[in-house]
N, C-alpha and C positions, 0 to 999 in steps of 0.2 A: 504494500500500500504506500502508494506515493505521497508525503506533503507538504507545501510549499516551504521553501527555508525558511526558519525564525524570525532573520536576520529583516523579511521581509515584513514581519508584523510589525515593528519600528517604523520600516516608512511609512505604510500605511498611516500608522500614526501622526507621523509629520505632514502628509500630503490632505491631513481631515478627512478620510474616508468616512465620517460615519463612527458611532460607537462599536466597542471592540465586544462582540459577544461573547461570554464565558458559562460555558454548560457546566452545571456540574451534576455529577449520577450518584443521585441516592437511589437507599434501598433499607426494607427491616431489616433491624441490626445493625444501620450504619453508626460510625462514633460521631458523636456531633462534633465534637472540640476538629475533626476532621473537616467537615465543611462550612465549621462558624470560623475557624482561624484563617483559612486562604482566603474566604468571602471578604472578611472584617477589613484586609489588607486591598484589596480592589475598592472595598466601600471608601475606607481613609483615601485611597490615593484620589477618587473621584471629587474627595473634598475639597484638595490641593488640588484640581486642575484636571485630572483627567478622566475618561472616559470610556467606562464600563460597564457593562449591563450584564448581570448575573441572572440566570435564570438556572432553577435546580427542576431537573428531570428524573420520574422514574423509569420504572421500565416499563409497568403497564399504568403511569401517566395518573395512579391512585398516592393518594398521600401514603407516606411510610412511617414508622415509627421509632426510632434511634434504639442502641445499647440500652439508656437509661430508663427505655421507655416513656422519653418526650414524641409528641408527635410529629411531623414536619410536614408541610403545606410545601408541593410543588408545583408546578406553574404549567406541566404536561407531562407528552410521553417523551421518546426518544427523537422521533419524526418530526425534526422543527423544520420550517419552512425556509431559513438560512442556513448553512453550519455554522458552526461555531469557529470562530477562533480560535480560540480558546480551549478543549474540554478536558474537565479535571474529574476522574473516578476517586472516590474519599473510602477511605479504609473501614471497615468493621472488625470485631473480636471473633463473629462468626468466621471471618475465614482466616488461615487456612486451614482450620478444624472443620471447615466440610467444604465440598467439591461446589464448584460455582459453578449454579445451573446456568443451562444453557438460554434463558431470556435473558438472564444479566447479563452475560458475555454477550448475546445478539445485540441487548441494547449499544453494551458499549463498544462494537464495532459499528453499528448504525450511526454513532455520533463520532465517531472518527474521520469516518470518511468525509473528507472536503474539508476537517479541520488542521491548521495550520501548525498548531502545534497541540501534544495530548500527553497530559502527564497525570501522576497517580499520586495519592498521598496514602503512606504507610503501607497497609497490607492489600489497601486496592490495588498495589503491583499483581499481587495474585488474578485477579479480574482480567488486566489489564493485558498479564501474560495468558492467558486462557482464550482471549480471542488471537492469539500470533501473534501481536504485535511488537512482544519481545524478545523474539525468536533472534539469538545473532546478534541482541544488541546487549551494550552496558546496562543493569538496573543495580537501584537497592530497595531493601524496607525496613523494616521495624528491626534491630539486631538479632530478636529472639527468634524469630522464623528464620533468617536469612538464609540458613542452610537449608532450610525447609522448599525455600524458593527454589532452589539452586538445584536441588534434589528435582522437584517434580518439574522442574521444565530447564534440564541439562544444556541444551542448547542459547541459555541466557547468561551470560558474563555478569554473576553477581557481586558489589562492590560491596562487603558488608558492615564496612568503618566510615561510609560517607553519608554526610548529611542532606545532598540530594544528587545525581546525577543526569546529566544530559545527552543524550548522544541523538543525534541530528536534533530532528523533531519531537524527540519520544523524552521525555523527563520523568523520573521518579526519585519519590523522597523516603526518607525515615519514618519512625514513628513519631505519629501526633504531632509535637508543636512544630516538626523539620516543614511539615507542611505552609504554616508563616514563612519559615526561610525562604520555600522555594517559589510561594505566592512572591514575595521580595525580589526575586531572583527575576522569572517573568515581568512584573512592573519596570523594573531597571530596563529589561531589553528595550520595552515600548517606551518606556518616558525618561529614561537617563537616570544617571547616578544622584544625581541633587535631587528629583520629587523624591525618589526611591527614600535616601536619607531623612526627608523631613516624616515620610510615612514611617518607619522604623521608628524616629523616633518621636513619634506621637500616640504609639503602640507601645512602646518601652520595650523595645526589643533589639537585638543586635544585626545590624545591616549585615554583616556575614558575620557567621560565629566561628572562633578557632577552633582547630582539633575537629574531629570524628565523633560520632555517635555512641564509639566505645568507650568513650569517659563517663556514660549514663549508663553501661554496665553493671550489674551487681556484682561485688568481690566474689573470686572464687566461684563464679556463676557456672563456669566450664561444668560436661560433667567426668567427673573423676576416673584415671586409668584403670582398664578393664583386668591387668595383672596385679594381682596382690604385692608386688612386692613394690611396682611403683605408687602405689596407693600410699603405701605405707612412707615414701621419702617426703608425702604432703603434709602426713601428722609429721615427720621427725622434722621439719624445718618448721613447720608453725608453734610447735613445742619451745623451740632454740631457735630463733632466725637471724640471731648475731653469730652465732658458732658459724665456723667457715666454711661448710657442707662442698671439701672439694668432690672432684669425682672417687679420688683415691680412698679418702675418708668414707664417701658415702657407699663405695664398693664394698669395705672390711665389715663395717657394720651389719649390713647386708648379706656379707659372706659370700660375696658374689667376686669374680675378677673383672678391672676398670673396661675391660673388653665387650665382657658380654654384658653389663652394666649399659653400659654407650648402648650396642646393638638393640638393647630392650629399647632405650628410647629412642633409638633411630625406627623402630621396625612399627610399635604403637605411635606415639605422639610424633614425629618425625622432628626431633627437635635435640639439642643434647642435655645431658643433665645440667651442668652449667646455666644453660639457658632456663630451664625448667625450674630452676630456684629461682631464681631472678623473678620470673613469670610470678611466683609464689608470692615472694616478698614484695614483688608492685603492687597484687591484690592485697596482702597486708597493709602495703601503706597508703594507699587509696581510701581502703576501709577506717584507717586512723584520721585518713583529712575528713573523713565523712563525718564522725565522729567528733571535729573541731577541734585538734591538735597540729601545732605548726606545723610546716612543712619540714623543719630541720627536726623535730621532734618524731615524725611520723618515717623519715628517714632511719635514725637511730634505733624506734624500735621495730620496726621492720629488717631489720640487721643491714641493712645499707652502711658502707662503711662511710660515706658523709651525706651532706645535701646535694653536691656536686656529682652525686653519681647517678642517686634517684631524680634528680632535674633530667640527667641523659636520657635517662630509661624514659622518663615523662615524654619527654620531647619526641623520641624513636613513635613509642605508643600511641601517644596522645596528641602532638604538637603542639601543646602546652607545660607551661611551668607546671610543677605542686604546689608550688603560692595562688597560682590564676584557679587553679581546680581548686584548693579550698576557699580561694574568696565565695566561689559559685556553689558550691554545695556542701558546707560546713554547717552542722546541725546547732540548733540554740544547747547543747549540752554543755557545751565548753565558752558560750559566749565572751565569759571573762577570762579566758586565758588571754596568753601575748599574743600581740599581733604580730606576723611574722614578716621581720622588714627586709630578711632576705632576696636581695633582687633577682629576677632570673628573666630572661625570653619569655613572651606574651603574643 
């Protein structure tokens, strides 16, 4: 399916064509924070100047009824008498915990066609990949599916640390609020970087946010080596995670030689022991910023031997500081501890 470059929904804009239509496809079970947060961001931008007309479509054109079980008033069916611009699939919790019938999927390849550009927010990637349309191409979603995506539709190049991705015409975001982002993301192309800014920040949100999706990760969310014996190097380092857990050390204990030690973690996690602590002790000290302990503190007890190493690892992971992740999600638990004035990359 062919659609016009991006690049050209800007001119249009410049040239006054007309208001820019934006479909968006609901359905029961969709998340609202899903289609009130990229809405909200074309409403604001209309305020400052420009020009967009949201219309939300089902698929058989009946009102539907959200997660929450709020209701939502749509405006039709699929078969609008322009295409859209525009058209955005909004995520629900239903999927990808069940297969997406086939009227959603018809709908939302009915509203693709002849639109300019068509992206999805969260796990309406699922939807979205279920009519082709990201067959071959870059996507991401929510981090918790990701591999879920990736699995049922192998011919999709899933990015699953990114906040929203584009390739040609076809855009998809993360979970929930990435969907603001990537509403952000789209207004920039059509009205430039200055509306864009003054929408952001009249929303109170960040015109592009640093780092990946996996900073909103839960510690230690992975799920845990399938051989007992590396199961057990997750208790001995969370136990001790200052102790220096070489490979040699962590062989003897083990009773195991540094050889076939490696080959276990080459052959399950594809990774080396080495590395595999580290991995450990950044969930450790993610979990400490969370918590609201400085960054040099969250360091230390995570067995990092300073600030300067666990900033590396931050940056590798996250590309961000430990200072910048605990400004942003530091719990009131520790509010009156020190502020940490260690400077680092942002």
């Amino acid at each position: 399916m062919n659609h016009p470059h991006p690049d050209t929904v800007g001119s249009r804009r410049a040239s006054g064509e007309g208001s820019h239509l934006v479909a968006v496809l609901v359905y029961d079970g969709v998340k609202l924070l899903d289609v009130a947060g990229p809405t909200e961001v074309f409403a604001e931008a209309n305020r400052l100047g420009a020009d967009y007309r949201v219309t939300l479509v089902s698929p058989t054109g009946a009102d539907v009824t959200t997660s929450l079980g709020i209701r939502i008033a749509v405006d039709g069916g699929p078969d609008l008498d322009t295409p859209p611009q525009t058209f955005l699939i909004a995520g629900g919790d239903i999927y990808p915990r069940t297969v997406v019938p086939p009227e959603l999927a018809a709908a939302a390849e009915t509203l693709s066609n002849g639109a300019d550009r068509v992206a999805s927010i969260c796990t309406g990637a699922f939807i979205l990949a279920a009519t082709g349309l990201l067959d071959g191409k870059r996507a991401t979603t929510h981090w918790k599916v990701a591999t879920t995506l990736a699995a049922q539709y192998p011919t999709t190049r899933v990015e699953p640390d990114a906040i929203y991705v584009r390739d040609g015409s076809t855009y998809t975001s993360a979970g929930v609020s990435a969907g603001i982002d990537l509403a952000l993301a789209l207004v920039e192309e059509d009205y430039g970087p200055d509306l864009t800014r003054e929408v952001a920040r009249a929303l109170v949100v960040y015109l592009q946010r640093a780092g990946g999706q996996s900073q909103f990760s839960a510690p230690l969310q992975g799920s845990p080596p399938r051989t007992p014996v590396l199961r057990s190097i997750v208790d001995l380092v969370t136990a001790d995670p200052s102790a220096s857990h070489t490979l040699t050390e962590l062989a003897e204990h083990l009773h195991l030689s540094p050889r076939h030690l490696t080959r276990l973690f080459h052959d399950e996690l594809s990774t080396t022991p080495g590395r595999y602590v580290e991995s450990i002790r950044f969930d450790m000290a993610k979990a400490f910023l969370d918590q609201g302990y400085t960054a040099t503190q969250a360091a230390e007890r995570a067995g990092f031997p300073s600030y300067e190493s666990l900033r590396r690892v931050f940056g590798r992971e996250l590309g961000i500081s430990p200072a910048a992740y605990r400004r942003r999600f530091r719990t009131a638990r520790r509010e009156d501890a020190a502020i940490d004035t260690v400077s680092g990359f942002e």
